[in-house]
RODO-2510 file (C-alpha; in nm, 4 decimals, decimal comma):
residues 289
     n   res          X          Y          Z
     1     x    -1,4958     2,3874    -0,5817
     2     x    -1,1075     2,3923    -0,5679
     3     x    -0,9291     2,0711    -0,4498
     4     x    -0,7932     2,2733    -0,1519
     5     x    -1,1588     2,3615    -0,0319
     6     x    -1,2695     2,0005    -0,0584
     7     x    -1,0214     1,8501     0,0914
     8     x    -1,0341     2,0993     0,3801
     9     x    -1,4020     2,0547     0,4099
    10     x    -1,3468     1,7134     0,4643
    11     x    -1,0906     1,7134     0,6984
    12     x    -1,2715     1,9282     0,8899
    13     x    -1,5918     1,6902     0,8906
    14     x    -1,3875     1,3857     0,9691
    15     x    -1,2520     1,6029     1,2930
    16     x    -1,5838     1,6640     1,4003
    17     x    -1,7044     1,3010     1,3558
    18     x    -1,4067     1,1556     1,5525
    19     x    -1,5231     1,4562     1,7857
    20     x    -1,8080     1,3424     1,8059
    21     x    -1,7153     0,9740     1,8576
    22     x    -1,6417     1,0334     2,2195
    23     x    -1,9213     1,1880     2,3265
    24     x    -2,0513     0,8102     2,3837
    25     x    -1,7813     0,7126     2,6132
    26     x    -1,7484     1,0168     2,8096
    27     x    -2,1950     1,0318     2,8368
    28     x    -2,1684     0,6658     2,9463
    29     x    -1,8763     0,6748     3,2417
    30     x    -2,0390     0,9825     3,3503
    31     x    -2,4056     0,7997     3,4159
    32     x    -2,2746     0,4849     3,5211
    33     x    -2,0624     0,6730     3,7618
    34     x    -2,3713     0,9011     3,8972
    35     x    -2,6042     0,5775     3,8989
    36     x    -2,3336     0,4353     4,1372
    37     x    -2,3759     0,6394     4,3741
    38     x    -2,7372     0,6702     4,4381
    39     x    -2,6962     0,3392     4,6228
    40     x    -3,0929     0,3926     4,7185
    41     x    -3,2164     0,3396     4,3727
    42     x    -3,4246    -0,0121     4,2959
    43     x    -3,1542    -0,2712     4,1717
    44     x    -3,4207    -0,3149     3,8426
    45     x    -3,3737     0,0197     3,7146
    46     x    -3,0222     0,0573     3,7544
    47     x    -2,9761    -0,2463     3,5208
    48     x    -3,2226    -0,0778     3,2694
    49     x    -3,0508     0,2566     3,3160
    50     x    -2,7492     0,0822     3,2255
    51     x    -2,8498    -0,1283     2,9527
    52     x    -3,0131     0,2280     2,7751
    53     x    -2,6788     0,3830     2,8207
    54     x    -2,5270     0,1048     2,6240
    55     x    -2,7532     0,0755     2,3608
    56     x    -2,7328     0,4257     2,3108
    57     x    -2,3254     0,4312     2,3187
    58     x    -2,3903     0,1224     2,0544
    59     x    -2,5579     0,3135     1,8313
    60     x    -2,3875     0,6554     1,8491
    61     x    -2,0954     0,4589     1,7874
    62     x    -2,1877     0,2962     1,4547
    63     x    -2,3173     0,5725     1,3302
    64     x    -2,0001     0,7469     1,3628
    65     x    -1,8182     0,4345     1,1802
    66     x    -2,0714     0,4653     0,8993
    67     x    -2,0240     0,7889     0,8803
    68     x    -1,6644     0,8160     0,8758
    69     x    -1,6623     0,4816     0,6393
    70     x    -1,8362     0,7707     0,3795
    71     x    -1,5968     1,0159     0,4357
    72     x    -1,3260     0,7990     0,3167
    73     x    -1,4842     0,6495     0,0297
    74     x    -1,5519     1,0373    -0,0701
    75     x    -1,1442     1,1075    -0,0099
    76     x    -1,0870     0,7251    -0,2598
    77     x    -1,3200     0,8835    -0,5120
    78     x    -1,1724     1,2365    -0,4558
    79     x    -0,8053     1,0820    -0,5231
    80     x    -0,9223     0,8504    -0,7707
    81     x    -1,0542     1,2367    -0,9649
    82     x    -0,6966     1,3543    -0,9249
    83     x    -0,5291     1,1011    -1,0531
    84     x    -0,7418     1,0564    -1,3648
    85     x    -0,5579     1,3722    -1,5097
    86     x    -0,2375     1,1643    -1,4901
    87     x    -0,3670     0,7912    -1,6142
    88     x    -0,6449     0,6287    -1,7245
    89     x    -0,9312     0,4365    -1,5129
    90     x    -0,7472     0,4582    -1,1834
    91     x    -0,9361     0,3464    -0,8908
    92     x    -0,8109     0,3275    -0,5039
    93     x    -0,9608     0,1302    -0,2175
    94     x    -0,7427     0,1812     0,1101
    95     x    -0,8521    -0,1559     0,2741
    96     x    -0,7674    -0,3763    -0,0270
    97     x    -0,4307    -0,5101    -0,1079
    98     x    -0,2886    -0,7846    -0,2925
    99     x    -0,3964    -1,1468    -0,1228
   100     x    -0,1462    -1,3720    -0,0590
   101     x    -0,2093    -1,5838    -0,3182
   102     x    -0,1577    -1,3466    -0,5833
   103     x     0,1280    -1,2418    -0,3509
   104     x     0,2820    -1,5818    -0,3738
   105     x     0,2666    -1,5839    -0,7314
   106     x     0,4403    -1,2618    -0,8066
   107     x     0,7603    -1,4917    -0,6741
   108     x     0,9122    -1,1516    -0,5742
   109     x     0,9596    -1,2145    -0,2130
   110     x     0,9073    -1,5002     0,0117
   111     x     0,5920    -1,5047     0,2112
   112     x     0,6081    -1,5595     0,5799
   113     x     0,3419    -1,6468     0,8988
   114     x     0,2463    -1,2654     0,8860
   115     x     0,1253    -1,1300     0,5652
   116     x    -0,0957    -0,7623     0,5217
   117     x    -0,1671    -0,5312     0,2345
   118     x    -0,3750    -0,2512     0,1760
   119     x    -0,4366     0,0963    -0,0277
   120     x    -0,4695    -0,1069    -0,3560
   121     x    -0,4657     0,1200    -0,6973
   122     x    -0,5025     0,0307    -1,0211
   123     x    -0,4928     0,2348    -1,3817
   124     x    -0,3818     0,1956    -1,7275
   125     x    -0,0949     0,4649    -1,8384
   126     x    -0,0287     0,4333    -2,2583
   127     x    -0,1544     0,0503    -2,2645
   128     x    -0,0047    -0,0157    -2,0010
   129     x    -0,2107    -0,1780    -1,6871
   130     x    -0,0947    -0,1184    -1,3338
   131     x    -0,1868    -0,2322    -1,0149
   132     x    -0,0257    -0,1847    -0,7065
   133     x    -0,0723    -0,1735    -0,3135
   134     x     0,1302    -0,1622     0,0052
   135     x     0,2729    -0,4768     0,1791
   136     x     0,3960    -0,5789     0,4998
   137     x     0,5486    -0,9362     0,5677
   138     x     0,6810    -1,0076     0,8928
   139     x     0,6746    -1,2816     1,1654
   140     x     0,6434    -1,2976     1,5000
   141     x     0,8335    -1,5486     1,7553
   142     x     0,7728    -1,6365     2,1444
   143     x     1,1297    -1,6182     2,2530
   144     x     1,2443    -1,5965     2,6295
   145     x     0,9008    -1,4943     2,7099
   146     x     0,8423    -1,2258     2,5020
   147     x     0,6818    -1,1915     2,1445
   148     x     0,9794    -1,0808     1,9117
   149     x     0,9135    -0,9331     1,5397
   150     x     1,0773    -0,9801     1,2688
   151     x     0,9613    -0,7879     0,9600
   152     x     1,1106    -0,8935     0,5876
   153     x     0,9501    -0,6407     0,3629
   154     x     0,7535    -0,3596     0,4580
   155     x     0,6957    -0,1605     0,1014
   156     x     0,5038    -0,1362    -0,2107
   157     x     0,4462    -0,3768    -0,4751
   158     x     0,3380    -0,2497    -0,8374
   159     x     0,2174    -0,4710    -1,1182
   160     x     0,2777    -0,4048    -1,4611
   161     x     0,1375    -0,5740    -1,7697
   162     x     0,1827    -0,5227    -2,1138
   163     x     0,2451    -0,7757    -2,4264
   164     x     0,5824    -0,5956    -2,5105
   165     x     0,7492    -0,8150    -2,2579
   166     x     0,8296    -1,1622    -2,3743
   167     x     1,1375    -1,2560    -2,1259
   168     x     1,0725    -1,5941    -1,9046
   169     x     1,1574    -1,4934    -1,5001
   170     x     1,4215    -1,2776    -1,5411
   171     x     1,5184    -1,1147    -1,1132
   172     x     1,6763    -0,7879    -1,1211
   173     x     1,7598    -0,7709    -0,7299
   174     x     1,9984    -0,4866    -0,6140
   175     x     2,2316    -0,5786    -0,3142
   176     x     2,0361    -0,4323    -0,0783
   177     x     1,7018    -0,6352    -0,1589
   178     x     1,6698    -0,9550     0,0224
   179     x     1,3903    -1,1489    -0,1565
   180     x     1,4929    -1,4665     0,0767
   181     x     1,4076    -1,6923    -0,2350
   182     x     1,5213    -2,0108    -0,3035
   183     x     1,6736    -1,9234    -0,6696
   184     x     1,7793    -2,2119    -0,8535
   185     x     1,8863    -1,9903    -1,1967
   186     x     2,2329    -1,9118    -1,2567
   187     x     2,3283    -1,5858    -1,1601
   188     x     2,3886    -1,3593    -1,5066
   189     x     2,6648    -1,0733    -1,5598
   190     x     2,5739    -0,7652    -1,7398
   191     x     2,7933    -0,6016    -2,0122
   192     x     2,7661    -0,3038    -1,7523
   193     x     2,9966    -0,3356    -1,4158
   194     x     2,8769    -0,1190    -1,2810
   195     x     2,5204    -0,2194    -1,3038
   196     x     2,6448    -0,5797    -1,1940
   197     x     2,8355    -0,4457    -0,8608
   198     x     2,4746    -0,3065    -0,7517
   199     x     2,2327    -0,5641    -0,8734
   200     x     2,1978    -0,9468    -0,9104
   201     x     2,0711    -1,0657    -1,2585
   202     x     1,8956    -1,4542    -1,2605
   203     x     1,7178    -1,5990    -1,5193
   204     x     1,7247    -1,9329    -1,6724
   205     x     1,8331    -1,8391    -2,0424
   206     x     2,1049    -1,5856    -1,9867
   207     x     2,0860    -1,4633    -2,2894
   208     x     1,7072    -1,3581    -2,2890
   209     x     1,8681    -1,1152    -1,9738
   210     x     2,1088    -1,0155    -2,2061
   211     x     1,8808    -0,8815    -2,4287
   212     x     1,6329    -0,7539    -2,1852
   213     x     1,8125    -0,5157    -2,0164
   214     x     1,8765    -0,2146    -2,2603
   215     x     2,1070     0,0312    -2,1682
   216     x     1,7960     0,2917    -2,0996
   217     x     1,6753    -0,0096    -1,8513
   218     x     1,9672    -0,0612    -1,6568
   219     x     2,0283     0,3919    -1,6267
   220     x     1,6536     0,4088    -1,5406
   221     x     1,7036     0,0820    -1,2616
   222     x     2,0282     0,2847    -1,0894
   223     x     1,8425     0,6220    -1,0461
   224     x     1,5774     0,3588    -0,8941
   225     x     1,8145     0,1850    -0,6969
   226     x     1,9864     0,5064    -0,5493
   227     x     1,6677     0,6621    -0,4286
   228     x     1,5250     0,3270    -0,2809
   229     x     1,8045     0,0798    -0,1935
   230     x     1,5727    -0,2191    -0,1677
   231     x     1,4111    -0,3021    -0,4957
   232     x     1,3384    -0,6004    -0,6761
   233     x     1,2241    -0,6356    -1,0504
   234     x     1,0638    -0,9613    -1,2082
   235     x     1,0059    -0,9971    -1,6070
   236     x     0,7506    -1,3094    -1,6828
   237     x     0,5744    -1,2927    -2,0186
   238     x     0,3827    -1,0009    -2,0325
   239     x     0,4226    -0,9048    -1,6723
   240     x     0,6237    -0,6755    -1,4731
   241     x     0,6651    -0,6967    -1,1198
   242     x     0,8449    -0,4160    -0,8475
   243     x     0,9419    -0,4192    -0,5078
   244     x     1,0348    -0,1350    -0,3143
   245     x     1,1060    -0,1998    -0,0060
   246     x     1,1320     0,0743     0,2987
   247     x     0,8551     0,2650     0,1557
   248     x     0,5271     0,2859     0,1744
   249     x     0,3728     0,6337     0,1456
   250     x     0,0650     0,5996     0,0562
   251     x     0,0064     0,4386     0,4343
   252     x    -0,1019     0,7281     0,7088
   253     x    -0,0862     0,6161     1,0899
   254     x    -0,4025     0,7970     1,1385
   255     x    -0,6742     1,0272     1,0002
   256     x    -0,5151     1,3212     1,1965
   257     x    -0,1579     1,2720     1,1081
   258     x    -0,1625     1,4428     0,7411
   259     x    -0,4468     1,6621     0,5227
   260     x    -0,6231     1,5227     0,2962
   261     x    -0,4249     1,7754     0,0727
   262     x    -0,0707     1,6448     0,1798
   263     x    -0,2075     1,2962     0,1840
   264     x    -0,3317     1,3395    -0,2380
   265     x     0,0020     1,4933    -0,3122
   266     x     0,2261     1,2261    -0,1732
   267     x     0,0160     1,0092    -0,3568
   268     x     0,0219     1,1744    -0,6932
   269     x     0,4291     1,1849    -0,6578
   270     x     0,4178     0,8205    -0,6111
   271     x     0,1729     0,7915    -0,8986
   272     x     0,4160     0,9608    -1,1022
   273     x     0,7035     0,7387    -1,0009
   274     x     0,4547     0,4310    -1,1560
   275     x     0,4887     0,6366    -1,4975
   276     x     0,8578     0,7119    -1,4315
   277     x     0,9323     0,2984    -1,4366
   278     x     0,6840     0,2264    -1,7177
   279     x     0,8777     0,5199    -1,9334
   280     x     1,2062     0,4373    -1,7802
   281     x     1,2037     0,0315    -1,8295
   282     x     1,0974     0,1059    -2,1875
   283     x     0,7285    -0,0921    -2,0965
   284     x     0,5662     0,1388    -2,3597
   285     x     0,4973     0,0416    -2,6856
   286     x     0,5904     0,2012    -2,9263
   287     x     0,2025     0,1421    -3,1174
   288     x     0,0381     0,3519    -2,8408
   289     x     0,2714     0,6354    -2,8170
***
């Protein structure tokens, strides 16, 4: 069976489910209603009249959560089959992220009161490992009587790791990328100036910056930084760390709001921007090509 028909077939079946969801709550307002109004019925079976309609609704209504749970491990494993034609051992679980430990260690933003992330992948693409998932840091504040929010990133962190890299927490943050830090590293200028007029360069050798950032590297980070004007890049031995901020496809409001087909190919493009920045930063090497 063609991707199109299984994708279709399971949008379909996930429409019927959620269908099917509300029969509960319309079967149960519609007895409790009728049950009101028979007002010469014994007091004792109304309560057990009502209790059955409940237990009923309560069971209906797992069901459907179990059921639709399946579907969407199916669509993981389905995308999970898609993407294997583009890297190696992918796997993608929509209600796992990055926890805010491991958050707090990437030392690519600052974390704040309010931290979620979910739709965690993972794969290897020429030796190269990759994880990423989509994050949302924000805080909110009782001011004048209301609840005010204040969200700081709301985006896409990928994880990169491969021995070619050697540099010691080297920040590539373009204007537009607010990490809110507290940097202590002096800031380093790039034999490029136009590179250094649309991104901030710290690291505590300047030199290992220097060497870092190849001219293929800095081209690859401006194409980057023109289609997503909030990134932020971290080099620490053997790791790789990006920020996007302002984007986070692979997140869908709700079941109904995209196919399953529209849904795979958003995620396939952004799959393929993963391989554009391990090509494009030069993360391949050379050994495995």
């Amino acid at each position: 069976m063609e991707i199109n028909e299984r994708v279709e077939k399971l949008r379909i079946l996930t429409k019927k489910i959620i269908a099917f969801k509300m029969i509960p709550f319309v079967t149960a307002a519609i007895i409790v209603l009728f049950i009101a109004k028979i007002l010469a019925i014994n007091e004792v079976i109304k309560v057990y009249l009502i209790l059955g309609v409940f237990i009923v609704f309560i069971f209906v209504f797992l069901e459907c959560e179990k059921r639709i749970g399946n579907i969407k491990m199916r669509c993981e494993l389905l995308c999970e089959k898609e993407w294997c034609s583009m890297i190696d051992c992918s796997i993608y679980e929509s209600e796992r992220g990055f926890t805010d430990t491991e958050f707090n260690y990437f030392e690519i933003a600052k974390l704040d009161k309010k931290y979620y992330s979910n739709n965690f992948f993972k794969g290897t693409y020429k030796g190269v490992d990759i994880r990423q998932a989509d994050v949302v840091i924000y805080r909110e504040d009782y001011i004048n009587d209301n609840w005010e929010t204040t969200t700081y990133f709301d985006g896409r962190i990928l994880e990169f790791t491969i021995d070619k890299i050697t540099a010691n927490n080297v920040k590539v943050f373009s204007k537009g990328y607010d990490s809110r830090l507290d940097i202590k590293d002096s800031r380093v200028d790039i034999d490029n100036l136009f590179f250094n007029d649309n991104f901030d360069v710290f690291a505590p050798e300047p030199s290992e910056a220097q060497k870092l950032l190849t001219n293929e590297m800095i081209e690859h980070l401006l194409i980057l930084q023109n289609r997503n004007r909030s990134i932020g890049v971290r080099f620490d031995e053997r790791l790789v760390y990006v920020a996007i901020n302002g984007a986070r496809p692979f997140e869908v409001a709700s079941m109904d709001d995209v196919s399953y087909e529209e849904k795979i190919a958003v995620m396939k493009a952004e799959i393929q921007i993963a391989i554009d920045l391990i090509e494009g930063l030069g993360l391949v090497d050379e050994e495995t090509e």
